[in-house]
Wavefront OBJ file of the C-alpha trace (Angstrom):
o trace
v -3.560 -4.825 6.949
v -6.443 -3.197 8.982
v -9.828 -3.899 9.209
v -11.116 -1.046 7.754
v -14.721 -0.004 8.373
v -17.277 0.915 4.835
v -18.242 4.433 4.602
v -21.425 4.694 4.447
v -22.533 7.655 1.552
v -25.517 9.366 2.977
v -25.809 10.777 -0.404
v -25.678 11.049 -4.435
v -23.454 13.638 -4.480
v -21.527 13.379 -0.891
v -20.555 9.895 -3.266
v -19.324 11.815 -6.474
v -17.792 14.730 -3.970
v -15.288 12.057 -2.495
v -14.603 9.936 -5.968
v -13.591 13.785 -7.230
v -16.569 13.373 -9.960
v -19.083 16.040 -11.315
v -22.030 16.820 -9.577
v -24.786 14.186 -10.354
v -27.560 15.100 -12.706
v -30.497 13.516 -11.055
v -30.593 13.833 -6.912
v -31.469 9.749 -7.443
v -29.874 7.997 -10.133
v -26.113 7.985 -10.619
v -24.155 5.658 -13.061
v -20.394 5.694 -12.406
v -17.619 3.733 -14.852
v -15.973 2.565 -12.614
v -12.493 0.999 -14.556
v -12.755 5.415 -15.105
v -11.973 5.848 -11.107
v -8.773 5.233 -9.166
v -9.579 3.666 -5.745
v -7.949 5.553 -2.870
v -4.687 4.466 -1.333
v -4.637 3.587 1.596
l 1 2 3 4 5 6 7 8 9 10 11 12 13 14 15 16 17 18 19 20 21 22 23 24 25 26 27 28 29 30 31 32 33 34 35 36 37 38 39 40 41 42
């Protein structure tokens, strides 16, 4: 297996763009289920 680097989010909703969520509803404050979210295969 790879070392593979973090991404680093530089925002809110760049975060729930890639998890394929809805936009957020505050610009600041985001609460994500996560046991709701499949982790990417990689």
């Amino acid at each position: 297996m790879e070392n593979a680097q973090p991404y680093k989010f530089k925002t809110i909703t760049e975060y729930h763009r890639q998890l394929g969520l809805p936009k957020p509803e505050h610009p600041l404050i985001s609460l994500v289920h996560m046991d709701s979210i499949t982790p990417p295969i990689t």
